[in-house]
N, C-alpha and C positions, 0 to 999 in steps of 0.2 A: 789252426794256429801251429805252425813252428815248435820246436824247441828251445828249448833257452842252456844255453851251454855256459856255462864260467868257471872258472879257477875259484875254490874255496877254500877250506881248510885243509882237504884231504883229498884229491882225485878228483875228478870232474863229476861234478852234479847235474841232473837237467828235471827241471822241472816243465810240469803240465798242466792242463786244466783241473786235472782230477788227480794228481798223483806226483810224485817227488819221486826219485832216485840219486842215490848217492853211495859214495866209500866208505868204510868203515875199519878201522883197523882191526887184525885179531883178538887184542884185548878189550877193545868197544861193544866187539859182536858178543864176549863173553858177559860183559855188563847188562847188553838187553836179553841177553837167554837165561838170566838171572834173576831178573823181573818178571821173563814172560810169565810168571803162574799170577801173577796177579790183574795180568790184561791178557787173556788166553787169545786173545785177536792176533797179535803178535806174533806167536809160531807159524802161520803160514807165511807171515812177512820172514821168516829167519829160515824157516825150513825151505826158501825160494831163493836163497841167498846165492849168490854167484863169485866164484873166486875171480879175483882181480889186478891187475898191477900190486901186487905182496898184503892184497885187501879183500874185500867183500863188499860185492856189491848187494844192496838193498832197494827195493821199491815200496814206499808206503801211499797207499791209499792217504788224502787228506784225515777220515777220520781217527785212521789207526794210530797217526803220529802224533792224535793228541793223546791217544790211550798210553802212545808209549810216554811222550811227557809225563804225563800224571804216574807214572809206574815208575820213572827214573828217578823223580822226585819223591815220590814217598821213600822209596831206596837211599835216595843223601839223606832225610830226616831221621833216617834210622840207621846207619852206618858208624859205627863205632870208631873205624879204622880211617884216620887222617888221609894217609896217603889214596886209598880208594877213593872218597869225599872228595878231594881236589878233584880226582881225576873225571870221575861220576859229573860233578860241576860244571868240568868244562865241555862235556858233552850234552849237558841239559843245556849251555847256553848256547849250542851250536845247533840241535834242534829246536829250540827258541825261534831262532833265528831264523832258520827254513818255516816256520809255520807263519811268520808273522809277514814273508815273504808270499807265502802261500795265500795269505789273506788282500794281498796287494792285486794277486792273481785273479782273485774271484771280484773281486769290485772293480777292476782295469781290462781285464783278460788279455794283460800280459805283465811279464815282468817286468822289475826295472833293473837295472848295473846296479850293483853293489860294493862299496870295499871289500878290503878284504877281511876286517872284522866285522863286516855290519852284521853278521852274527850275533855278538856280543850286545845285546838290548837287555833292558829288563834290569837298570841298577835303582833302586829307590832309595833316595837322601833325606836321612830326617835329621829333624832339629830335638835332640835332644835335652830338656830343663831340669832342671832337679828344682823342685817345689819348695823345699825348707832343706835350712844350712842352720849348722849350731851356731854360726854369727851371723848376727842381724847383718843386712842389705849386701849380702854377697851372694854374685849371681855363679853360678855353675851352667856352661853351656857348651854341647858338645854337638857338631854335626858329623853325622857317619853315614855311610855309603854300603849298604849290603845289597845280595840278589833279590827280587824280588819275590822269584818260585821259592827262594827256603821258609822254613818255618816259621810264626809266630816266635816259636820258641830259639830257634837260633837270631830272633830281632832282640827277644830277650838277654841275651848273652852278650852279644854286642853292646846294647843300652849297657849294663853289668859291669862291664870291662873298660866301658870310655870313660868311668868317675875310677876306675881303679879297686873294684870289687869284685868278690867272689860270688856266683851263682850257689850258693847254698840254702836258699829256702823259696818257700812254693813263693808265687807271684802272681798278677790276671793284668790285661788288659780291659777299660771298661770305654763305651763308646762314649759319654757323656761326661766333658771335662767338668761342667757346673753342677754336677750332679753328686751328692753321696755315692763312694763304693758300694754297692752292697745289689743284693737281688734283684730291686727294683730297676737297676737300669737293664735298656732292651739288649743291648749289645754288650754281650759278659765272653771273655777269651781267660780260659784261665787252668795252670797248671794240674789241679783238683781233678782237673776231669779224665787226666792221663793215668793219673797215677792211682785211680780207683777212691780217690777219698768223695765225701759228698760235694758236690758241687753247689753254689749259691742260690741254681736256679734250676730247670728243667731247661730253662733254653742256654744254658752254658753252654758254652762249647772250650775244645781243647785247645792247646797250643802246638800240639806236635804234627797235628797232621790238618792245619789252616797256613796257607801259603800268604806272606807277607803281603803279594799284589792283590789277595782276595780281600783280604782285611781293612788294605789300606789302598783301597784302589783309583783314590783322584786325590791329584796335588789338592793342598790344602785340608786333607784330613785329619784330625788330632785325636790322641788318644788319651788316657790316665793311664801311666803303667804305676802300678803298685807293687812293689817288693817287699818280702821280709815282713807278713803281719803283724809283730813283734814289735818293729823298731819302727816299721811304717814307713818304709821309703818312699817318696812317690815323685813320678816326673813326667812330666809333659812330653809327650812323642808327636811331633808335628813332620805330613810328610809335604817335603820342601819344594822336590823335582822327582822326575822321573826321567832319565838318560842310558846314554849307551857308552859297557865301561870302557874306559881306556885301557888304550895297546900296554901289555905289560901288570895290568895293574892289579891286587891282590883283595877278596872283598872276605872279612869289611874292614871297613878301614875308618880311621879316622881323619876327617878333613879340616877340622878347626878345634881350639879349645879355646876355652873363655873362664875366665876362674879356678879355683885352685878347689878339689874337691876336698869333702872331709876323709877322714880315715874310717873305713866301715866299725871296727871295733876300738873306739879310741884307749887306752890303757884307762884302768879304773883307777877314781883317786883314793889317797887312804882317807 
């Protein structure tokens, strides 16, 4: 088979039966040699690197460029610093992109024409509810748009931020909406398990390092997210769609509101 040659993001790409090649900007190659210790496969992809049109060229074997996904990704979930985060971002959805292409390869054995963002995959849209409101029969509805590769816990924050609230206490995702919160259910995501305290179950698991598309990986999945054990917030995460974001566009975002949320700490009366 041929080569496959196209205009991407960055330099020309060409992909193979078994392998990818592409550009990379200097501060790019700095982000994956920054990760490499956590996918030690990756250094001989970096130490093979080739200077290029004011870049770096790179070859990844198909498996290594999931190692590096999974490595670039735990690096945004744990990134402090904004401006790296965007940056870090837009090059997980750009390797995204090449692998999902990659997988077009191995089932066609060949490629197809792409836009020029068909990179950009991987947005998942939920329907966020809030469950109970201090006034009877008002609905609270919020649909938002984040990555799919980021965290549980950056889905948290989004959910958080679209009623106009602050991320200040632990919180879980539980898989069974009909279901009591609690240990009993099979499917427990919840912030306890990050932060060392006991978790509800043995099979908890964390938020920080469970990627949103694992979680919630087929339209039509719904979750309980629970915030705040105290006050007990809790709401419905339904995921809606699975798409590719748009040119320009910033995630997460929100895409609709519907009611008017309460105030997290309303002033106390005398």
């Amino acid at each position: 088979m041929g080569v496959f040659w196209k205009k991407f993001f960055y330099g020309y790409d060409v992909m193979k039966r078994n392998a990818i090649s592409f550009l990379v900007t200097p501060e790019e190659f700095k982000f994956l040699a920054g990760v490499q210790h956590l996918e030690p496969g990756i250094c001989e992809t970096l130490d093979k690197a080739k200077a290029e049109e004011g870049g770096l060229r790179l070859r990844f074997d198909y498996e290594d460029l999931d190692d590096c996904l999974g490595a670039l990704a735990f690096e945004v979930n744990h990134t402090t610093a904004d401006k790296k985060e965007s940056r870090l971002h837009v090059l997980c959805e750009r390797l995204e992109g090449y692998a999902r292409l990659r997988d077009h390869v191995r089932r066609h054995g060949r490629p197809v024409m792409a836009k020029k963002d068909a990179a950009k995959f991987a947005v998942s849209v939920f329907e966020v509810r809030m469950l109970q409101h201090p006034s009877e029969g008002v609905d609270v509805v919020r649909t938002i748009a984040v990555s799919s590769y980021r965290s549980l816990y950056h889905l948290a924050e989004a959910v958080i931020k679209s009623v106009g609230f602050k991320l200040d206490h632990c919180f879980a995702f539980y898989g069974d909406m009909d279901a009591k919160p609690s240990s009993k259910q099979s499917e427990i995501y919840e912030l306890f398990v990050d932060i060392g305290e006991e978790a509800s179950g043995p099979h908890a698991k964390g938020v920080k390092n469970v990627q949103i598309g694992a979680a919630f990986s087929a339209v039509g999945k719904k979750m309980l997210f629970r915030f705040d054990y105290g006050d007990d917030w809790r709401f419905s995460v339904e995921l809606k769609d699975i798409r590719a974001i748009e040119p320009g566009q910033r995630l997460p975002i929100i895409l609709k509101r519907v009611g008017k949320a309460p105030k997290q700490y309303p002033p106390c009366k005398d």
